[in-house]
Structures are given as structure tokens and as C-alpha cells.
PyMOL CGO cylinders between C-alpha atoms (Angstrom):
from pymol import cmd
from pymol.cgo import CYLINDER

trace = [
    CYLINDER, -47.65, -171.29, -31.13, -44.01, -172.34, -30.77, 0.3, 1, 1, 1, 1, 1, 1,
    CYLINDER, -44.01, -172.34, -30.77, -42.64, -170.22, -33.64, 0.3, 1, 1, 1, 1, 1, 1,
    CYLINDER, -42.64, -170.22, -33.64, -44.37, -167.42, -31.73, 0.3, 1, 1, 1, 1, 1, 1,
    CYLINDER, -44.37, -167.42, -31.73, -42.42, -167.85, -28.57, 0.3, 1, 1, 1, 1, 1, 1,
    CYLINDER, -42.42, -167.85, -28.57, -39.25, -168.06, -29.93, 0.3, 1, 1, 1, 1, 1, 1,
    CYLINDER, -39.25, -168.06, -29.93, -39.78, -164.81, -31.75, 0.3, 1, 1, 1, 1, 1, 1,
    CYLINDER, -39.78, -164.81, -31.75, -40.94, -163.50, -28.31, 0.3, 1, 1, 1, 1, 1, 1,
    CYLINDER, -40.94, -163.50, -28.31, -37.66, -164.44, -26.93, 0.3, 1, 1, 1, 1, 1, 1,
    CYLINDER, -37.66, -164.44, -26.93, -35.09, -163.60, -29.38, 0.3, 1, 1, 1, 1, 1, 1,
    CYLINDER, -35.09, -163.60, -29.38, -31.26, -164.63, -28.55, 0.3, 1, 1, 1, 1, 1, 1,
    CYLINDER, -31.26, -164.63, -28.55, -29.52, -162.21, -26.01, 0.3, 1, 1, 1, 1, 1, 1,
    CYLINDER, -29.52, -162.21, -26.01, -26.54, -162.97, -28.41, 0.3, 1, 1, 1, 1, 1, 1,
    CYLINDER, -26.54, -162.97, -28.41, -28.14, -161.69, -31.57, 0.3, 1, 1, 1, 1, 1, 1,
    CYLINDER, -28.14, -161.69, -31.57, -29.33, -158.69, -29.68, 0.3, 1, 1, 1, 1, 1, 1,
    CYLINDER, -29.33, -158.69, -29.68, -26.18, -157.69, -27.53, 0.3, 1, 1, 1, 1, 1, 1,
    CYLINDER, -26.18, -157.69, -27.53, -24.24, -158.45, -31.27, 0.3, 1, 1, 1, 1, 1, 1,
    CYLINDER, -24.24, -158.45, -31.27, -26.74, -156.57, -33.13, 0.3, 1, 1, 1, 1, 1, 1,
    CYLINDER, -26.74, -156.57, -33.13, -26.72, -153.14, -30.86, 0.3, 1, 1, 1, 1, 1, 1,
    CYLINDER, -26.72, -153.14, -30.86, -22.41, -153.86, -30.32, 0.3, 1, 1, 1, 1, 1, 1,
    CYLINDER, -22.41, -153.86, -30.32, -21.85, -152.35, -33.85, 0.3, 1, 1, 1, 1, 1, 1,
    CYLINDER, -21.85, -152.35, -33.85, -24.30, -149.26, -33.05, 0.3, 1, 1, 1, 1, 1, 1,
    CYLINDER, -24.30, -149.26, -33.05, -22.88, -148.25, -30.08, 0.3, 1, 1, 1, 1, 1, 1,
    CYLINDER, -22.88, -148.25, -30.08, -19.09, -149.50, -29.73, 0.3, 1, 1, 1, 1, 1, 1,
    CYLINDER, -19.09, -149.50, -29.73, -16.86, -152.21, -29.24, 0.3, 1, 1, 1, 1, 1, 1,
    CYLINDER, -16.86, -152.21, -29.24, -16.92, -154.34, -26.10, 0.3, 1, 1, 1, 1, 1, 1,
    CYLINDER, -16.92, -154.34, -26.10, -14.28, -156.70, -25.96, 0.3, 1, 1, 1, 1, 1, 1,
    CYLINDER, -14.28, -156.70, -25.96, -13.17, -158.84, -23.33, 0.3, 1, 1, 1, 1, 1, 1,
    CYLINDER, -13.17, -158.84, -23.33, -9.10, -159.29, -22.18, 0.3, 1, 1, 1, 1, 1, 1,
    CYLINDER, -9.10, -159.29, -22.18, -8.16, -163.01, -22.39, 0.3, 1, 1, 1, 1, 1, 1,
    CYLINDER, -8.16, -163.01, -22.39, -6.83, -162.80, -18.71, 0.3, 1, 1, 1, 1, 1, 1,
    CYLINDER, -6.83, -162.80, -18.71, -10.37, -161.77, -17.75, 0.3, 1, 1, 1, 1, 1, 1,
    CYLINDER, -10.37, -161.77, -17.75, -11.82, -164.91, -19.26, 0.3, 1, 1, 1, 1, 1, 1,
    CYLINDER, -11.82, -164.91, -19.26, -9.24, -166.93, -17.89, 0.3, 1, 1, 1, 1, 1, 1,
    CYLINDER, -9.24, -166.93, -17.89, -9.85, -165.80, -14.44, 0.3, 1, 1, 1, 1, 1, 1,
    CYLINDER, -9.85, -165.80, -14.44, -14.17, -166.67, -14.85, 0.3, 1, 1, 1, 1, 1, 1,
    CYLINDER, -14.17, -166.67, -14.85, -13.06, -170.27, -16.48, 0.3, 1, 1, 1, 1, 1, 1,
    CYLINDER, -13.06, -170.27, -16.48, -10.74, -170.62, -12.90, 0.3, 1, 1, 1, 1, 1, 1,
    CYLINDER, -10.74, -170.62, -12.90, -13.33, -169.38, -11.33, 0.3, 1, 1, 1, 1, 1, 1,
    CYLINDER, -13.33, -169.38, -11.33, -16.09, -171.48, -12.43, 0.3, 1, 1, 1, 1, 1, 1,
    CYLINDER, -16.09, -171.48, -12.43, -13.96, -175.02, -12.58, 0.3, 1, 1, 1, 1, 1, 1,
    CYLINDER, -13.96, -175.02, -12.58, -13.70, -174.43, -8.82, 0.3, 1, 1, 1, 1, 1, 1,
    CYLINDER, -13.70, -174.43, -8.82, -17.36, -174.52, -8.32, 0.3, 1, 1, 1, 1, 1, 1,
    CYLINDER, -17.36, -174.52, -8.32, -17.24, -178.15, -10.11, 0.3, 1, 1, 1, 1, 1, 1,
    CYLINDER, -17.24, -178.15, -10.11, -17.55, -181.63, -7.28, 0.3, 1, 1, 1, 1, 1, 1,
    CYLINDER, -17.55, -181.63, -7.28, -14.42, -183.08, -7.47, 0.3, 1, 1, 1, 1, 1, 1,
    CYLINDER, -14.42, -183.08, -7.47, -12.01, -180.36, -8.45, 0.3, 1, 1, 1, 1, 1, 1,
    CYLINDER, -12.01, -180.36, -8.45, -9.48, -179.84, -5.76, 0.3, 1, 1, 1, 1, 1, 1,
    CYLINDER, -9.48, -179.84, -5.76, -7.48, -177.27, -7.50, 0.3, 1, 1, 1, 1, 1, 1,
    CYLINDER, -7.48, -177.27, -7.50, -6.74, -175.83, -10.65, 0.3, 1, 1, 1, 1, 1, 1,
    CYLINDER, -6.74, -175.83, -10.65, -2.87, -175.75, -11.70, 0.3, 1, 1, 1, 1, 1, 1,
    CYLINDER, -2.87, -175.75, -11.70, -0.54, -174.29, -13.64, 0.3, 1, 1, 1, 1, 1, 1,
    CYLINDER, -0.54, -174.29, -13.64, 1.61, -176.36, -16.68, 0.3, 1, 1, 1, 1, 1, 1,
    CYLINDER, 1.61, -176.36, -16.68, 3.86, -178.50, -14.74, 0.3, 1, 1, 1, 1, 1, 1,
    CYLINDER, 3.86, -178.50, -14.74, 3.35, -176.93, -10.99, 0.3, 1, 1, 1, 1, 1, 1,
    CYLINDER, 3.35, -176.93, -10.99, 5.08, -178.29, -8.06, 0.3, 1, 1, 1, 1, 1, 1,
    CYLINDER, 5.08, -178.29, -8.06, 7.60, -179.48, -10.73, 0.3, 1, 1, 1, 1, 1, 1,
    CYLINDER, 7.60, -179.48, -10.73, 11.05, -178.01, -11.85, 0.3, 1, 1, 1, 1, 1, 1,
    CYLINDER, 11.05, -178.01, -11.85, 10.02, -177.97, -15.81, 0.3, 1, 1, 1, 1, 1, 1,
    CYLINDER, 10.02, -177.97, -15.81, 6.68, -175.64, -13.92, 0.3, 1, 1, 1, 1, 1, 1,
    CYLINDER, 6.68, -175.64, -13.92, 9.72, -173.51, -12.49, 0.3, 1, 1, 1, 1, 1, 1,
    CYLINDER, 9.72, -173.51, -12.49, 11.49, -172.69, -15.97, 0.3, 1, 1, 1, 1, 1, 1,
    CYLINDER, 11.49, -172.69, -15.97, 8.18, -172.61, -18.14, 0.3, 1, 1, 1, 1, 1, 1,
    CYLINDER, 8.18, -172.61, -18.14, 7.93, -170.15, -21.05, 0.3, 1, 1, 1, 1, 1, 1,
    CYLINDER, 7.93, -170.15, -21.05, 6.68, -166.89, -20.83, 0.3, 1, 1, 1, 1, 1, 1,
    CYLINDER, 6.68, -166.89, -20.83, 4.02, -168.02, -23.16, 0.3, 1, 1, 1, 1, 1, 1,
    CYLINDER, 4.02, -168.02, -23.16, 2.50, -170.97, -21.06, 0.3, 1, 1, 1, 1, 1, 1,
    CYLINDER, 2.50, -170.97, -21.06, -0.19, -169.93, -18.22, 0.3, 1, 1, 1, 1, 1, 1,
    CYLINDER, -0.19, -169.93, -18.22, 0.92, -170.59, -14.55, 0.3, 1, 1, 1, 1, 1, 1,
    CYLINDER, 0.92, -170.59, -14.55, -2.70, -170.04, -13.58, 0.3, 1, 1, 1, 1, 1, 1,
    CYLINDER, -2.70, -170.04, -13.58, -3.83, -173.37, -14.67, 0.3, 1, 1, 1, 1, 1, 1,
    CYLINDER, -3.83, -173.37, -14.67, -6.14, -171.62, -17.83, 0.3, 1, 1, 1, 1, 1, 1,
    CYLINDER, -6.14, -171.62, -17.83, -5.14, -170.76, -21.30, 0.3, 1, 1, 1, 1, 1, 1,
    CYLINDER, -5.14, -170.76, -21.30, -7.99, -168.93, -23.70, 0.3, 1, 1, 1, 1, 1, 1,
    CYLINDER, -7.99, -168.93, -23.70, -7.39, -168.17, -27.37, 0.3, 1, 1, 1, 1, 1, 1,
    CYLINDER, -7.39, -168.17, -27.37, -9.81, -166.98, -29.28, 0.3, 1, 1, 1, 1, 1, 1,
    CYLINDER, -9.81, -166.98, -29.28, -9.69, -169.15, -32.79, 0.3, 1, 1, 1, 1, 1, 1,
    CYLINDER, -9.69, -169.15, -32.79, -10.39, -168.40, -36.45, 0.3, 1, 1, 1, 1, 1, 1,
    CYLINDER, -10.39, -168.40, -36.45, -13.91, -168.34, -35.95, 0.3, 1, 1, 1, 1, 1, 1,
    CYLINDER, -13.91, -168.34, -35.95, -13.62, -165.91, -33.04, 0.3, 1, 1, 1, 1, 1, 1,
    CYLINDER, -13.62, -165.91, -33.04, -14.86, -168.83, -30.54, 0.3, 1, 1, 1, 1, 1, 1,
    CYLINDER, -14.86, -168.83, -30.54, -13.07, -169.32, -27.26, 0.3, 1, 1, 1, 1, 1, 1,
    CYLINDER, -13.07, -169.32, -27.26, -10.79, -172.30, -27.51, 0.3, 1, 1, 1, 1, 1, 1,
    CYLINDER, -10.79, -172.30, -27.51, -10.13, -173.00, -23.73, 0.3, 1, 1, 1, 1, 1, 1,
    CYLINDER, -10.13, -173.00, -23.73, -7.20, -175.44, -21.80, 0.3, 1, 1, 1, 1, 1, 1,
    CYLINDER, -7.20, -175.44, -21.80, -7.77, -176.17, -17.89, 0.3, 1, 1, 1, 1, 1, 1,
    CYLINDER, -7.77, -176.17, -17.89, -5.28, -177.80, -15.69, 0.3, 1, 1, 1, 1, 1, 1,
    CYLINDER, -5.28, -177.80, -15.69, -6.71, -179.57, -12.90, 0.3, 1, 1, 1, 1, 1, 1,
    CYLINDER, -6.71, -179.57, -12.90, -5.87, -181.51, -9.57, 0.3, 1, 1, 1, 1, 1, 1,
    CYLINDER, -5.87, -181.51, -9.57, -9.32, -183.60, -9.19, 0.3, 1, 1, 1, 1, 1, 1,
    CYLINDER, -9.32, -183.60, -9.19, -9.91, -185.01, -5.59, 0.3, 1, 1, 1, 1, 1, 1,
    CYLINDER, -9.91, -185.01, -5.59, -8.63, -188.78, -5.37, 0.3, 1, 1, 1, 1, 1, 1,
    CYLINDER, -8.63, -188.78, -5.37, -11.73, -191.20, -5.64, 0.3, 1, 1, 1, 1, 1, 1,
    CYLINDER, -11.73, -191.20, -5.64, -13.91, -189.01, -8.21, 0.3, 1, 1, 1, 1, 1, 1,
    CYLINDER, -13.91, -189.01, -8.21, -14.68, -190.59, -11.48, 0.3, 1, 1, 1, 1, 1, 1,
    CYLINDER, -14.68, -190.59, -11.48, -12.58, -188.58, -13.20, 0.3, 1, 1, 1, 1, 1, 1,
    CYLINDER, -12.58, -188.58, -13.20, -14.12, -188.70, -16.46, 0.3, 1, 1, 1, 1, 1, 1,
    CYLINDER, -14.12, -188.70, -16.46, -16.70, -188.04, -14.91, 0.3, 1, 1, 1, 1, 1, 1,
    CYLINDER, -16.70, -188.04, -14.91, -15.53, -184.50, -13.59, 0.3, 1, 1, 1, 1, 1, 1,
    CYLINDER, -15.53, -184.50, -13.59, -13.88, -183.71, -16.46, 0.3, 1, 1, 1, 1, 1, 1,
    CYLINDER, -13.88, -183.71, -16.46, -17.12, -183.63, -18.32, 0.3, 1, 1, 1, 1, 1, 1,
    CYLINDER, -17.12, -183.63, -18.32, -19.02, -181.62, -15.83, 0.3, 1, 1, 1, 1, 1, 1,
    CYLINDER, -19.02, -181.62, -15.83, -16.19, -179.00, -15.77, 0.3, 1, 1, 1, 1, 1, 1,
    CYLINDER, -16.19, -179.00, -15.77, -15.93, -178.71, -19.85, 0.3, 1, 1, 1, 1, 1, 1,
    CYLINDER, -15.93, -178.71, -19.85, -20.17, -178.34, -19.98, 0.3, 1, 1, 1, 1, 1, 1,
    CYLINDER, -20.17, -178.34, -19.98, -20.20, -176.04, -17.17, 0.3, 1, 1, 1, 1, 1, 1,
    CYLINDER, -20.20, -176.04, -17.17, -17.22, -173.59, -18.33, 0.3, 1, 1, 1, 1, 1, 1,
    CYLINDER, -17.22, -173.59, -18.33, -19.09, -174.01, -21.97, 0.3, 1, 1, 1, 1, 1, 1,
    CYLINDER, -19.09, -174.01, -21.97, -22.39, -172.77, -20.59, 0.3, 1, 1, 1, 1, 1, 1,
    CYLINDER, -22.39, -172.77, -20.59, -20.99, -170.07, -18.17, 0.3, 1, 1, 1, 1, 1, 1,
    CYLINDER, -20.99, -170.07, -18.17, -18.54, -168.56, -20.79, 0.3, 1, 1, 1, 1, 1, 1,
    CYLINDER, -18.54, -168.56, -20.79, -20.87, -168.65, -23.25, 0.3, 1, 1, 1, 1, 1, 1,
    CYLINDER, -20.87, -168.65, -23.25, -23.55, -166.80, -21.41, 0.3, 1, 1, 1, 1, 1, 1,
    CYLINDER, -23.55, -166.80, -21.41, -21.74, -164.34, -19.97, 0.3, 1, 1, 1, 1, 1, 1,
    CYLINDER, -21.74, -164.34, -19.97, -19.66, -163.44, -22.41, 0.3, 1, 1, 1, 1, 1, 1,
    CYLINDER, -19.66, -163.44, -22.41, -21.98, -163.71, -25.36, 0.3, 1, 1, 1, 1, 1, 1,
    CYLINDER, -21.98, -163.71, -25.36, -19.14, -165.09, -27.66, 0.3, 1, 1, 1, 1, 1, 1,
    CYLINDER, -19.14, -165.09, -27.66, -18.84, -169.21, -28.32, 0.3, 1, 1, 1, 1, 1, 1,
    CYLINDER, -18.84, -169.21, -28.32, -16.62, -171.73, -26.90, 0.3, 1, 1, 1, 1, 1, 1,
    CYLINDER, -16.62, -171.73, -26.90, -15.10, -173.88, -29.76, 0.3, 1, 1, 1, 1, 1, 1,
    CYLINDER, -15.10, -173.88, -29.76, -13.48, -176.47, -27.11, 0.3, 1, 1, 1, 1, 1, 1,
    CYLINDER, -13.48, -176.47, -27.11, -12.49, -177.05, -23.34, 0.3, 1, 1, 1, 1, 1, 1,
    CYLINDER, -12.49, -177.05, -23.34, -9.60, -179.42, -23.18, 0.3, 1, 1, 1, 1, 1, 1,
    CYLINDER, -9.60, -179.42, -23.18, -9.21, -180.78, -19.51, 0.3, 1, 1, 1, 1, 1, 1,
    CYLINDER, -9.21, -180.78, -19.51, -6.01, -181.66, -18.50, 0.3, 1, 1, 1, 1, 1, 1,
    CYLINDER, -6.01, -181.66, -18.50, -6.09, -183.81, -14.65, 0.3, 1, 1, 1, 1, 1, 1,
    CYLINDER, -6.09, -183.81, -14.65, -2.95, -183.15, -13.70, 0.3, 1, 1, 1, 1, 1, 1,
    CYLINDER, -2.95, -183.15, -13.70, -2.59, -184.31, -10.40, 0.3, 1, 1, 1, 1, 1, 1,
    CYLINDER, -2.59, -184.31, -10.40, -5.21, -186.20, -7.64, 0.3, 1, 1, 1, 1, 1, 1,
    CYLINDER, -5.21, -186.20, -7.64, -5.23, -185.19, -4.13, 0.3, 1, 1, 1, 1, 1, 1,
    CYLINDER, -5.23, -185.19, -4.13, -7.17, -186.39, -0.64, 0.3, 1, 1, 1, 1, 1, 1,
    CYLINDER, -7.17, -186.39, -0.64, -9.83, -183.97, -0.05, 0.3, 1, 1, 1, 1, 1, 1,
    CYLINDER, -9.83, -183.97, -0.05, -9.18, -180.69, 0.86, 0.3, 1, 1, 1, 1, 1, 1,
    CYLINDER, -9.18, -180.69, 0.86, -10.84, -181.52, 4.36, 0.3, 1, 1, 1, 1, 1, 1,
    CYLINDER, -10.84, -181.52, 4.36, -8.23, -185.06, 4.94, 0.3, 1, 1, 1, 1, 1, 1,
    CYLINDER, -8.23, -185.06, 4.94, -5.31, -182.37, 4.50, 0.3, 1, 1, 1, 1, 1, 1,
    CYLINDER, -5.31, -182.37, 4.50, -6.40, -179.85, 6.83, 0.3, 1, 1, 1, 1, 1, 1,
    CYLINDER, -6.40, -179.85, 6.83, -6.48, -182.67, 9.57, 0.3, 1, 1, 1, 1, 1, 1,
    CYLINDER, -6.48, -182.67, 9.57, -3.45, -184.18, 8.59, 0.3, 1, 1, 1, 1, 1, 1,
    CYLINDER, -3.45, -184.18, 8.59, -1.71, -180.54, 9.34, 0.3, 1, 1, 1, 1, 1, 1,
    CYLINDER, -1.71, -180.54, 9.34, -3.31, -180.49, 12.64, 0.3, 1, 1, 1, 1, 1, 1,
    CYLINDER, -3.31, -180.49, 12.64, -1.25, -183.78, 13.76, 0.3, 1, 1, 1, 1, 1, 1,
    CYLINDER, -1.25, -183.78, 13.76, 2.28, -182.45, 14.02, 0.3, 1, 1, 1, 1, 1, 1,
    CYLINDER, 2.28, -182.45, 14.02, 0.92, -179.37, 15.97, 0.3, 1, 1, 1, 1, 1, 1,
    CYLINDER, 0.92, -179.37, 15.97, -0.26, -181.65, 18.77, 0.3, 1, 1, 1, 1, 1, 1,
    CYLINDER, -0.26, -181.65, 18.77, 3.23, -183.96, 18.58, 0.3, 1, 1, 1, 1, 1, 1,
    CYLINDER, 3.23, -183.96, 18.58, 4.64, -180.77, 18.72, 0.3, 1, 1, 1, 1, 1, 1,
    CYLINDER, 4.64, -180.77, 18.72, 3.54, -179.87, 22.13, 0.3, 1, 1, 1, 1, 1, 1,
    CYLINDER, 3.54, -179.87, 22.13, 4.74, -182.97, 23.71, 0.3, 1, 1, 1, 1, 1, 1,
    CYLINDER, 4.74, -182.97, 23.71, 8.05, -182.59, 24.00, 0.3, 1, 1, 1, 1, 1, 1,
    CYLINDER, 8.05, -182.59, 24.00, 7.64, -178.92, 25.49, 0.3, 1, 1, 1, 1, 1, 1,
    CYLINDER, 7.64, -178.92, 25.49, 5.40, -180.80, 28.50, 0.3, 1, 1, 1, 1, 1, 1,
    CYLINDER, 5.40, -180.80, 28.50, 8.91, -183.21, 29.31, 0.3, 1, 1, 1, 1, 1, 1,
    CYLINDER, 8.91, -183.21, 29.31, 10.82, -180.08, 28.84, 0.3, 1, 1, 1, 1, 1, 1,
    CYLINDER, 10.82, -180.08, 28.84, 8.71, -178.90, 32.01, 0.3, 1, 1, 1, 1, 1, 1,
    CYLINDER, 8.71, -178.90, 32.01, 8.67, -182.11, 33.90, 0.3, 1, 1, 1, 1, 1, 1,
    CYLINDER, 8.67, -182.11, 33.90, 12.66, -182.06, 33.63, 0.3, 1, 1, 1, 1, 1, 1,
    CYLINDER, 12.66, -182.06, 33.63, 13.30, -178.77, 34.54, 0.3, 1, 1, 1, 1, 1, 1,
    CYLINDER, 13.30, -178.77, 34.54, 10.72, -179.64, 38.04, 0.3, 1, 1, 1, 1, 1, 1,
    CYLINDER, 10.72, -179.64, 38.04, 13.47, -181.94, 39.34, 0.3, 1, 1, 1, 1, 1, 1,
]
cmd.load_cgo(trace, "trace")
């Protein structure tokens, strides 16, 4: 009964590779895939941002031409698998290891699905931890109201 299922249900991979050859050649721009493994990290708990090589530093400034500044880098290896780096800032009291695994099991399984081609590795690099998104937005609000303060003296001094 199993074995009968499964030949039910063939692999959309061996399908979508099997009709490929009969009627053309799909292929997929590296930038593209970069952009869904961005894309997808972000919908990970934990992940604050995802960062270029070196951002918010001056070596980030002068990088190659060759190094991604969006935080992903996608070659496609030997075996014509996806080998796939992420740069990360993860939110500061996350288990970070944690994280790391959900992202690399969740851009395997995305990428893989959609694009019908494997994924050979993700390599997750946490390159920074930040207070939640939420914390910083708050923060920014404080000056604003500081800000005002001074304008209400300005008032009271200009009354006498």
C-alpha cells in the first residue's frame, strides 16, 4: 500500500526536471535567490536583521566588488546545489544557536521547494545582536519629548 502512494505522488522535482529538457531552460539569477533567502531569514523569531560583510564598519565601506552588501551570498557548487552564506543581526537574548538552526532548516526547505534545485549548505554568520526592534523604536521616541522642553522655557521667557 505504501509503495503505491509514493508512486501516486511522484517528486515535483523529478517532474518539473523531467519536462525542463522538453520544453526549455528555466534558470534562476543568483540575485533572485539571494533576495528569497533575505526574504525568508526575516520571517525567522529572533532575527533582527540581515547584514551585509562588515556593515556599520569601515572594512563594510571598502569591501570588494565580489562580497554581497545584502547580507546573502548563493553559489551554485559542483553538484549544481545552492551553497548559501547569511549574515545576521539576531535579537539580544535569543539562543542563538538556537536561531541559527531554525534559519539554515527553513532557507533549506523554502529554497529547495521553490526552486526545485538542492541546497548543499547554509552557513550562518551572527554578526551583530541588537534590543528588539520594538525597545529601539521607544528609545527614539525619548529625545523627541526632551526635545520639546526647552521650546516650552523658550515661551515662558519670552512672557516676561
Amino acid at each position: 500500500m505504501n509503495e503505491s502512494n509514493s508512486e501516486e505522488t511522484p517528486s515535483v522535482g523529478v517532474d518539473i526536471n523531467d519536462e525542463q529538457g522538453k520544453l526549455g531552460e528555466i534558470q534562476i539569477a543568483l540575485p533572485v535567490v539571494e533576495n528569497m533567502v533575505r526574504m525568508i531569514t526575516l520571517e525567522v523569531d529572533g532575527v533582527v536583521d540581515v547584514m551585509g560583510a562588515g556593515a556599520g564598519s569601515i572594512s563594510g565601506i571598502f569591501s570588494s566588488k565580489g562580497e554581497s552588501r545584502t547580507g546573502v551570498k548563493v553559489i551554485e557548487d559542483e553538484a549544481g546545489a545552492y551553497a548559501i552564506e547569511v549574515r545576521v543581526s539576531l535579537e539580544f537574548g535569543v539562543e542563538l544557536a538556537s536561531v541559527a538552526y531554525n534559519i539554515q532548516d527553513l532557507v533549506i526547505n523554502k529554497i529547495s521547494k521553490m526552486t526545485s534545485k538542492g541546497v548543499s549548505k547554509v552557513d550562518v554568520y551572527i554578526d551583530r545582536v541588537e534590543k528588539e526592534k520594538g525597545k529601539a523604536e521607544e528609545t527614539a521616541a525619548e529625545p523627541e519629548e526632551v526635545e520639546t522642553e526647552p521650546n516650552e522655557v523658550k515661551e515662558e521667557n519670552q512672557g516676561e
